[in-house]
Backbone bond lengths (Angstrom), bond angles and torsions (degrees), N, CA, C in turn:
res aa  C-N    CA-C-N  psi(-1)  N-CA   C-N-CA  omega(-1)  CA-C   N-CA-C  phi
1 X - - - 1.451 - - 1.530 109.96 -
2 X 1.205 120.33 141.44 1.600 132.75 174.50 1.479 113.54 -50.38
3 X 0.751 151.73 136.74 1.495 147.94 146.41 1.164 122.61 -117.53
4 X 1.408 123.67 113.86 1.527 107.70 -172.75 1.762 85.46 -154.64
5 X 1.147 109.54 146.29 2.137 116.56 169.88 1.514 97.23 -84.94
6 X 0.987 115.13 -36.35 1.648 90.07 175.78 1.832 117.17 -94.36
7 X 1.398 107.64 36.25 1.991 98.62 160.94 1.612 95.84 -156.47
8 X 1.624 102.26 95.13 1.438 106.39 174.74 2.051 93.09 -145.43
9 X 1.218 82.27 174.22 1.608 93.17 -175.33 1.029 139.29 -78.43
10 X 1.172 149.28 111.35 1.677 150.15 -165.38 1.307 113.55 -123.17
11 X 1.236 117.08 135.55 1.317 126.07 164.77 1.785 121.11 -155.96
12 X 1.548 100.91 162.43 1.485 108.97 -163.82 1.620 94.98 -145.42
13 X 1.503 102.75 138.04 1.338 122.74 -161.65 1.558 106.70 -142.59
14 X 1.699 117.81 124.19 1.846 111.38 167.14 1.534 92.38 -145.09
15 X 1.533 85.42 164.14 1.454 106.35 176.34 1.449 104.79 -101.66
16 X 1.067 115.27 142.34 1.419 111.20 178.52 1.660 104.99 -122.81
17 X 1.664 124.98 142.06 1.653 125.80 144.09 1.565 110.03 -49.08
18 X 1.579 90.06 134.86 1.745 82.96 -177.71 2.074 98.08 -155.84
19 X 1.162 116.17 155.13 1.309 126.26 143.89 0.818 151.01 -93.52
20 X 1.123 142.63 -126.78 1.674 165.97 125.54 1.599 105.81 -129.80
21 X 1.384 120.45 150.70 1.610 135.14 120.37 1.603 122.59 -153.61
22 X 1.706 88.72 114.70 1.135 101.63 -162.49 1.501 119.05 99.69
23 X 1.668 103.04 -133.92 1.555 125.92 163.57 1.222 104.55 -85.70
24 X 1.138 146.24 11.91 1.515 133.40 -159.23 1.588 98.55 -147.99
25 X 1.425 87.41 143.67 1.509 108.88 -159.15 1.617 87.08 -110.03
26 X 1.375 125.42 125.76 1.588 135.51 -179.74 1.914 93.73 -103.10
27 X 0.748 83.30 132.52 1.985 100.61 164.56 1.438 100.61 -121.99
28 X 1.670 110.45 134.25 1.217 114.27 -176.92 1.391 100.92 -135.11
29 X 1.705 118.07 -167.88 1.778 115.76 -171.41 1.910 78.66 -86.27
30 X 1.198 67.74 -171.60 2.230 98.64 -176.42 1.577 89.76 -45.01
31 X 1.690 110.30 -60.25 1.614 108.90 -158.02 1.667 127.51 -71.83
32 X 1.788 92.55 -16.20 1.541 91.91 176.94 1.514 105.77 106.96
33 X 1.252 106.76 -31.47 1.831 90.01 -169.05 1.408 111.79 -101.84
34 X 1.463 111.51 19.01 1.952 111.12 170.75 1.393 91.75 -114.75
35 X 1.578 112.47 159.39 1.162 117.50 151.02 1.684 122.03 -90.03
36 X 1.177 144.43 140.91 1.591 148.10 172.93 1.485 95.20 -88.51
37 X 1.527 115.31 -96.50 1.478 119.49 174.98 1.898 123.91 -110.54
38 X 0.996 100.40 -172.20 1.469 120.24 164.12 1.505 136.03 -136.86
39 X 0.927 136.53 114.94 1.094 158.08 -155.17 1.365 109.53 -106.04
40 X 1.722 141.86 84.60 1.344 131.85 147.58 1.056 149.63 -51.11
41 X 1.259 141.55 18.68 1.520 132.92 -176.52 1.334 145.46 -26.64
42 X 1.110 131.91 156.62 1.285 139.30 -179.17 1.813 127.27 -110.79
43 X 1.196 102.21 118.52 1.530 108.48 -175.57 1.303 119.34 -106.61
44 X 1.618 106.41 150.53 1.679 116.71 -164.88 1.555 94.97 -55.19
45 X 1.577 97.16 162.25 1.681 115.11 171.62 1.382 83.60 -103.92
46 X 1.439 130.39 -14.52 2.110 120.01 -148.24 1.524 81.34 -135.64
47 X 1.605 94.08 -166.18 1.227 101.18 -157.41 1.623 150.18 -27.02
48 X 0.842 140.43 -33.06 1.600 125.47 161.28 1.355 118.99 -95.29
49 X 1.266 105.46 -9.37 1.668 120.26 -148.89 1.511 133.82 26.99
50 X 1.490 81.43 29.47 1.881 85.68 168.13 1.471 138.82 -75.66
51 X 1.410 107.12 150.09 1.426 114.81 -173.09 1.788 106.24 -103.65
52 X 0.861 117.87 157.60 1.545 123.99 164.78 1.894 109.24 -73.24
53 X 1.483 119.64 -19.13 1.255 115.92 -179.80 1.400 90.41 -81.15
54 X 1.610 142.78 -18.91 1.575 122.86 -171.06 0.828 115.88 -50.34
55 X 1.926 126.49 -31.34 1.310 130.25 -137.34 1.588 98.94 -113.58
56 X 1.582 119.57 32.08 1.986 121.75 161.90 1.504 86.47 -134.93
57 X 1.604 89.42 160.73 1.482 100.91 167.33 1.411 109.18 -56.23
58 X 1.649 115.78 152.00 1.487 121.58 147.59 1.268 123.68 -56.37
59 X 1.457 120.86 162.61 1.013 125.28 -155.66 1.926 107.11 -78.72
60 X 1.671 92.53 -24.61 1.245 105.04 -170.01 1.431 120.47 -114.00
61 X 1.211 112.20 17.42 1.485 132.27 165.73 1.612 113.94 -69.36
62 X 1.136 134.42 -39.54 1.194 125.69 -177.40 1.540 124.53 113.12
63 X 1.055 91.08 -22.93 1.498 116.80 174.64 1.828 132.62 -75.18
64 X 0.896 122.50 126.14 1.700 114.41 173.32 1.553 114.15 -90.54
65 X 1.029 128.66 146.82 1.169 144.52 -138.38 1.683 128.86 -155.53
66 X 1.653 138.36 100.69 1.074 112.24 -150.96 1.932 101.24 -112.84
67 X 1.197 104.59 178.94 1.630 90.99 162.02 1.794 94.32 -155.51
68 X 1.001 108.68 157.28 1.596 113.93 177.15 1.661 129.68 -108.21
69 X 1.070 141.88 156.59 0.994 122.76 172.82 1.567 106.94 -143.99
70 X 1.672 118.49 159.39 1.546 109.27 -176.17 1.503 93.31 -148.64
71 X 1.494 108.95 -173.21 1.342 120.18 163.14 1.555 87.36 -166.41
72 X 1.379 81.46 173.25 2.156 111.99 -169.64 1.441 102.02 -156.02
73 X 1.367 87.49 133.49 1.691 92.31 167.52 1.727 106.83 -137.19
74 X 1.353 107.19 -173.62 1.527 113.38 -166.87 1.408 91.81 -149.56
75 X 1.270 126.91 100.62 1.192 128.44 175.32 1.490 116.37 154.55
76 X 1.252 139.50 -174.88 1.518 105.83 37.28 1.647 116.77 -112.44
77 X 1.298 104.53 25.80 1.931 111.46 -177.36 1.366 128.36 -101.94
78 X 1.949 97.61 3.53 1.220 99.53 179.86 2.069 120.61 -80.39
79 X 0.896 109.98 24.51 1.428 103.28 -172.39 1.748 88.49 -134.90
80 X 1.320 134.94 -13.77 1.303 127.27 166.43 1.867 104.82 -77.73
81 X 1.397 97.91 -41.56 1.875 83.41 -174.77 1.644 101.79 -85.75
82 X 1.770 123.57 -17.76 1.940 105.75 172.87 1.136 95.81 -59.41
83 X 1.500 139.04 -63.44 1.520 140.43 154.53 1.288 108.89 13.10
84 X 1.419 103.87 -91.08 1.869 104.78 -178.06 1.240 126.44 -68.37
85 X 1.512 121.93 -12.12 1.619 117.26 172.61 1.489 105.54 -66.91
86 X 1.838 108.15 -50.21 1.227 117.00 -160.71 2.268 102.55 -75.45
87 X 0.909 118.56 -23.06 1.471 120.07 153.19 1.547 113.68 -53.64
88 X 1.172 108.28 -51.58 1.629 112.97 173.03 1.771 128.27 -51.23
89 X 1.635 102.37 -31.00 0.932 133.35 -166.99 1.568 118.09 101.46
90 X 1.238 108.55 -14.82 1.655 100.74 -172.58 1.790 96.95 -72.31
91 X 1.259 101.55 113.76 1.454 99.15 -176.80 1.815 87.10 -109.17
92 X 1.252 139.39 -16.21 0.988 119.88 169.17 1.949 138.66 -68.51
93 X 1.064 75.48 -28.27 1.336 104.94 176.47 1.636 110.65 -74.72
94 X 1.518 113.59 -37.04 1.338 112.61 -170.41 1.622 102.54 -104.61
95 X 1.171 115.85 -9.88 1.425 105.31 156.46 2.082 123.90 -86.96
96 X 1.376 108.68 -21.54 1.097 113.48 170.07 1.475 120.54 -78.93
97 X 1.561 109.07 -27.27 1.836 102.49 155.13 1.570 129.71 -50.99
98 X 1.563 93.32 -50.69 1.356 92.09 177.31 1.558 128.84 -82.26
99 X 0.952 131.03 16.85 1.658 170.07 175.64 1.488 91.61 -85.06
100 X 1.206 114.53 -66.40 1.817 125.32 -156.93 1.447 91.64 -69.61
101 X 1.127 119.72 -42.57 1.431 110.65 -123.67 2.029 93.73 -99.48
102 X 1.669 98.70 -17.82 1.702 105.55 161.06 1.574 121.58 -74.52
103 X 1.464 89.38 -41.14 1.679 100.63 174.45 1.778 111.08 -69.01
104 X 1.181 115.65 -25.43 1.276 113.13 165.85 1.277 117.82 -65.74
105 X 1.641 115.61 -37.98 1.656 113.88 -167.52 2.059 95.22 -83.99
106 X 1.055 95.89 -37.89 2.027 92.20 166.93 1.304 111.09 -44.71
107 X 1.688 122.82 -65.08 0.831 95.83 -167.71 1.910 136.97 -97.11
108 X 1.414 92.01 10.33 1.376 119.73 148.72 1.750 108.81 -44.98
109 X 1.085 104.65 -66.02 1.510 107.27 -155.45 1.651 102.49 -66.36
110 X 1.689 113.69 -38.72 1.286 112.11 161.63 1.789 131.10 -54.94
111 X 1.180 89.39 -15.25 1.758 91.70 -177.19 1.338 84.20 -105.44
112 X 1.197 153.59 -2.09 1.435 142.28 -179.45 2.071 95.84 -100.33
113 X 1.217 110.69 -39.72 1.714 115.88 167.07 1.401 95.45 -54.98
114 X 1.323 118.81 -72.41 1.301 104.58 -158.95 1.881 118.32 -59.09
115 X 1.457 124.69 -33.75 1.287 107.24 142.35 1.282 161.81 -32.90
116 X 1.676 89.96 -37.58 1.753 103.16 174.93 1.692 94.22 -82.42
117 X 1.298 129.86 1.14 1.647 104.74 179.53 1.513 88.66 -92.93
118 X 1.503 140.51 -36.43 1.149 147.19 -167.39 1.882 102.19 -57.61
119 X 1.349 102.04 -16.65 1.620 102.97 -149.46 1.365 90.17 -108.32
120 X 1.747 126.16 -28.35 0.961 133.65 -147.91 1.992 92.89 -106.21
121 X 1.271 115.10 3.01 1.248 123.87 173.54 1.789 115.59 83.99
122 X 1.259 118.81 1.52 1.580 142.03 159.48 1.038 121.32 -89.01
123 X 1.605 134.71 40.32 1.252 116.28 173.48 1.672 116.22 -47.82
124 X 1.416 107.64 161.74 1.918 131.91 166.81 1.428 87.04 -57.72
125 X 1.504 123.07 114.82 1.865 132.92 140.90 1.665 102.23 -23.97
126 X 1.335 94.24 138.41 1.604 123.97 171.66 2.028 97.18 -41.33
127 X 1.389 99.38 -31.10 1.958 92.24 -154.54 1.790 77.70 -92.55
128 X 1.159 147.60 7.98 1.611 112.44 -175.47 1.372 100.21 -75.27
129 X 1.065 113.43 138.40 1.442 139.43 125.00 2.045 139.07 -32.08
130 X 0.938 110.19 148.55 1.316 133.59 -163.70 1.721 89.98 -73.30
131 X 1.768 116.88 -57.29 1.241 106.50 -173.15 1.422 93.65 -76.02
132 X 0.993 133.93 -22.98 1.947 115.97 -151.04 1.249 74.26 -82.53
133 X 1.719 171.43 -79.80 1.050 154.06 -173.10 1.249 136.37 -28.44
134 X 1.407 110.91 -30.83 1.377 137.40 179.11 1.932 101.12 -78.54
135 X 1.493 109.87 -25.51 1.537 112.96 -152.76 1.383 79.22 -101.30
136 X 1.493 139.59 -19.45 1.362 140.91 -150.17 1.642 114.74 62.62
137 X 1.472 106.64 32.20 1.316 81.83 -175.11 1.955 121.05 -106.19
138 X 1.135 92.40 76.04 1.848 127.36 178.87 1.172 91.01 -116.59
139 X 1.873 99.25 170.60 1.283 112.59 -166.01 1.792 94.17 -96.53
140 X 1.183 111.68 156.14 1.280 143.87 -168.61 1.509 131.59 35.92
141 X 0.883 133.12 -150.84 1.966 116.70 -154.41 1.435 95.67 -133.98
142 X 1.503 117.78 158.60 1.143 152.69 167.50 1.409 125.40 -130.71
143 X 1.784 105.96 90.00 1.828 112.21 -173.70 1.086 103.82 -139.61
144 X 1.547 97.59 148.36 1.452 111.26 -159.62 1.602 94.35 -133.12
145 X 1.498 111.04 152.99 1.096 123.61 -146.65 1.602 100.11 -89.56
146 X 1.843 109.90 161.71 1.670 99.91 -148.12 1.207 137.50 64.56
147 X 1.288 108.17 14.09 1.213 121.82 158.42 2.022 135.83 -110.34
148 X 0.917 117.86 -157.98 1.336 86.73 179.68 1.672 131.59 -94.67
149 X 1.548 125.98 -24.47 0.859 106.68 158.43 1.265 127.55 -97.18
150 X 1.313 123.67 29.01 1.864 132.03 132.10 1.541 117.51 -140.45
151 X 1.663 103.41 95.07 1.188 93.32 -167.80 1.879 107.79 -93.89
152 X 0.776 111.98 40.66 1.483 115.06 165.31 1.624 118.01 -91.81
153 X 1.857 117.10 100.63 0.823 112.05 -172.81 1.696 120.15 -65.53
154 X 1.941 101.09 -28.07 1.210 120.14 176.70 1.839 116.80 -47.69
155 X 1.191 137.89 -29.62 1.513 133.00 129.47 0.998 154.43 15.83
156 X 1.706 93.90 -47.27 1.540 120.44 -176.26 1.285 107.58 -73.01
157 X 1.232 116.99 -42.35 1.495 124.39 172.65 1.411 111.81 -27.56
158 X 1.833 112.13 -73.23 1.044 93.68 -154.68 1.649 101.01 -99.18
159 X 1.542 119.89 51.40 1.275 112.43 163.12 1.644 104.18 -117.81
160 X 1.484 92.06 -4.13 2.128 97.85 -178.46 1.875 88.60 -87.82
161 X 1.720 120.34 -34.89 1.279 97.95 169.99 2.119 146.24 -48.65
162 X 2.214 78.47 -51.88 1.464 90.11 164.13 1.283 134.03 -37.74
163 X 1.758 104.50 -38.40 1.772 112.76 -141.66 1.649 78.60 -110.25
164 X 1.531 125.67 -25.14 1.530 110.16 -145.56 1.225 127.94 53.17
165 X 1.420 109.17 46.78 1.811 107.07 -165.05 1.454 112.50 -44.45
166 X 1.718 108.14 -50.25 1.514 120.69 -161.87 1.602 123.59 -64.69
167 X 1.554 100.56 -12.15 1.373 100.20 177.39 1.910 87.37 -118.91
168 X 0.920 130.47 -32.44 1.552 106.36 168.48 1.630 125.31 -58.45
169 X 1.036 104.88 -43.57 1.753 115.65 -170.85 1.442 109.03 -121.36
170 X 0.889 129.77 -35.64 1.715 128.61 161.04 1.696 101.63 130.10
171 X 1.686 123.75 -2.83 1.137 114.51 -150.28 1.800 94.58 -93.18
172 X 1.689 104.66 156.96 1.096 99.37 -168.46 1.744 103.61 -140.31
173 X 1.154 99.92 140.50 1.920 103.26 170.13 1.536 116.99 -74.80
174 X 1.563 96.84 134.14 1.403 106.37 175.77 1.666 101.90 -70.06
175 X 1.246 111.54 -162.30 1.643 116.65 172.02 1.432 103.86 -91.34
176 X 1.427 125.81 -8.28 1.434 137.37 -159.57 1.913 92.63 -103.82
177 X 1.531 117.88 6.37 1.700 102.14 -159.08 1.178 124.99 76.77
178 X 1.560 119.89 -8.19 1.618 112.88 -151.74 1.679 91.91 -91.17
179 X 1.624 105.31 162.39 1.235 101.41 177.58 2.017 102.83 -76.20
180 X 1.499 97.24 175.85 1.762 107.87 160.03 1.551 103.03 -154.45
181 X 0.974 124.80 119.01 1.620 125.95 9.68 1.780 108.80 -89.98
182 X 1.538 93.50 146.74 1.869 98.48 -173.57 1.250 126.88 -49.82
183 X 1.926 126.64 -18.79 1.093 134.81 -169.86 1.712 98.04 -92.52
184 X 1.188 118.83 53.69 1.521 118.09 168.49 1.678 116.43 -129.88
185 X 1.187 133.08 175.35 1.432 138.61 177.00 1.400 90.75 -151.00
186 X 1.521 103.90 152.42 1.444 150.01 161.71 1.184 121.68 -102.42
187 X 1.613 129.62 138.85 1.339 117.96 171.54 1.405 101.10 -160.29
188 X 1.732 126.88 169.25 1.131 156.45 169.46 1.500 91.76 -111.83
189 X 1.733 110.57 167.13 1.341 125.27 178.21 1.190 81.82 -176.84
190 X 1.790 83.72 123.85 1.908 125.26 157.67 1.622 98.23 -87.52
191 X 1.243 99.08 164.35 1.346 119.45 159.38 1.128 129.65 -141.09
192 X 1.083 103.96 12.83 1.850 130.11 -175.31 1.655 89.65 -47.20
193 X 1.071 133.59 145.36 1.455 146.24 171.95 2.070 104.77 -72.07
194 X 1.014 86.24 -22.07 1.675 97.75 -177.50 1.626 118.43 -136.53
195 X 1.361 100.94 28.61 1.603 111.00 161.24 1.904 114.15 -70.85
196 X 0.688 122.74 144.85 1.257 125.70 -172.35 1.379 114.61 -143.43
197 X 1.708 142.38 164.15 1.686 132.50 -166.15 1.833 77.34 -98.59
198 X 1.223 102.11 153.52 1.586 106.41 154.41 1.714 111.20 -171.44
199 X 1.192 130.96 158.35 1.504 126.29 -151.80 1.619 104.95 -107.26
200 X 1.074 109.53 159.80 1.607 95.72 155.00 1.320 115.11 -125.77
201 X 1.443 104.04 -179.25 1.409 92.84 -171.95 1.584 117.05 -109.85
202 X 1.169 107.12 -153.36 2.092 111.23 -170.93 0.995 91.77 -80.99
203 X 1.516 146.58 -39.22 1.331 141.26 -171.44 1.499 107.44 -65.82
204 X 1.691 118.56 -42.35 1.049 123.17 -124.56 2.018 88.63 -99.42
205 X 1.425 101.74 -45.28 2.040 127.32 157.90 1.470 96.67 -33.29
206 X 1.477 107.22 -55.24 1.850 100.20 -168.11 1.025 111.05 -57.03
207 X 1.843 121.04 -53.85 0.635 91.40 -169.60 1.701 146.60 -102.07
208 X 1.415 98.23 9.39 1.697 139.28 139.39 1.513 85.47 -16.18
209 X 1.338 136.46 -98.29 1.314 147.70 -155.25 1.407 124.63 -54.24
210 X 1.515 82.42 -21.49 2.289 95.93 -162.69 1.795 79.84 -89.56
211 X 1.699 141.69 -30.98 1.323 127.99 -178.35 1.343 94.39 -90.39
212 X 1.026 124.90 -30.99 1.973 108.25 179.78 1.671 108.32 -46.27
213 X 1.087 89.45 -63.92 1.937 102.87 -179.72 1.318 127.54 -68.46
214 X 1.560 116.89 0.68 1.362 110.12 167.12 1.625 112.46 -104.88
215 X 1.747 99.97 -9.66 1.503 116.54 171.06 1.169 105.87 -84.76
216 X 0.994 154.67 49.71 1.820 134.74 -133.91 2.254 75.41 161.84
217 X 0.660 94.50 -69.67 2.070 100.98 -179.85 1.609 113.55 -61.32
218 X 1.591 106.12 -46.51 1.334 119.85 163.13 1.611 107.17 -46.27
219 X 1.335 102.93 -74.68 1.727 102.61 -174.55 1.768 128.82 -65.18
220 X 1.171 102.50 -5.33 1.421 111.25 162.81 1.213 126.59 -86.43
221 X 1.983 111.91 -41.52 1.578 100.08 169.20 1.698 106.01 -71.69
């Protein structure tokens, strides 16, 4: 087994007050009457036409409403010693660390999901299974941004604001969004009883981007 103080596991987890209006998911303080962030999404033109904002209350429902968010990382020394294996020549070895060491922060973040349902008063039934976890099939979703149904990597920002990842866990954004160190994950969590994963498409991203930027033009003039 590896032993090293600099490549062990970290992670940071909050619940946030939150809504909907519209496509856009509002995060607010505990009481509701500040805003924290905003969240734009993009919804199918085709089949279900779902949005990722379906899955919080509306704004005008009456209801309070939470959503969570976390990250995990695995590091931060694993890309100084793939570094020195792959100097060594063991490039196998230093590409299979860093392999582990993402799949470690995945499945971190999944054992950190499966907590927030424990926390969220839904634990996984006594009978789930290893695959029905593997299939996601628990109640509500775990998506992380750059992916397909929010592919705006630009996002990350303001979920490293919420959480303060960089001074909680050490992890830090490139100028590209990307995490550092690479063996980490990001995520949002619904709990909607009927949240479900679903993608969008190139049409659907565009046009995700063509309302980001006229909201983004709006708030400048």
């Amino acid at each position: 087994m590896l032993r090293r103080p600099d490549i062990h596991a970290r992670a940071v987890y909050k619940f946030f007050r939150a809504h909907s209006e519209g496509e856009s998911l509002i995060v607010t303080c505990p009481e509701g009457d500040h805003v924290k962030e905003r969240f734009d999404f993009g919804r199918q033109a085709k089949d279900g036409g779902l949005c990722l904002s379906d899955f919080t209350a509306a704004r005008d429902s009456g209801r309070v409403d939470y959503v969570a968010f976390l990250a995990t990382t695995v590091g931060p020394g694993v890309r100084a010693l793939a570094e020195e294996w792959k100097a060594n020549g063991d490039y196998l070895r230093s590409h299979i660390l860093q392999i582990l060491a993402l799949e470690g922060a995945e499945a971190f973040a999944e054992l950190l999901h499966e907590k927030i349902r424990e926390m969220w008063g839904f634990p996984d039934p006594a009978e789930t299974t290893k695959p029905d976890l593997f299939k996601g099939r628990y109640r509500g979703v775990r998506v992380s941004f750059g992916y397909p149904a929010c592919p705006r990597l630009e996002d990350q920002a303001q979920l490293f604001r919420l959480l303060d990842v960089e001074k909680s866990i050490g992890v830090q954004l490139t100028e590209g969004f990307m995490m550092e160190p690479e063996g980490s994950v990001s995520a949002l969590v619904f709990h909607h009883p009927e949240a479900r994963y679903f993608s969008l498409t190139e049409q659907d991203a565009e046009q995700l981007e063509r309302s980001v930027r006229a909201a983004e033009g709006a708030t400048v003039a």
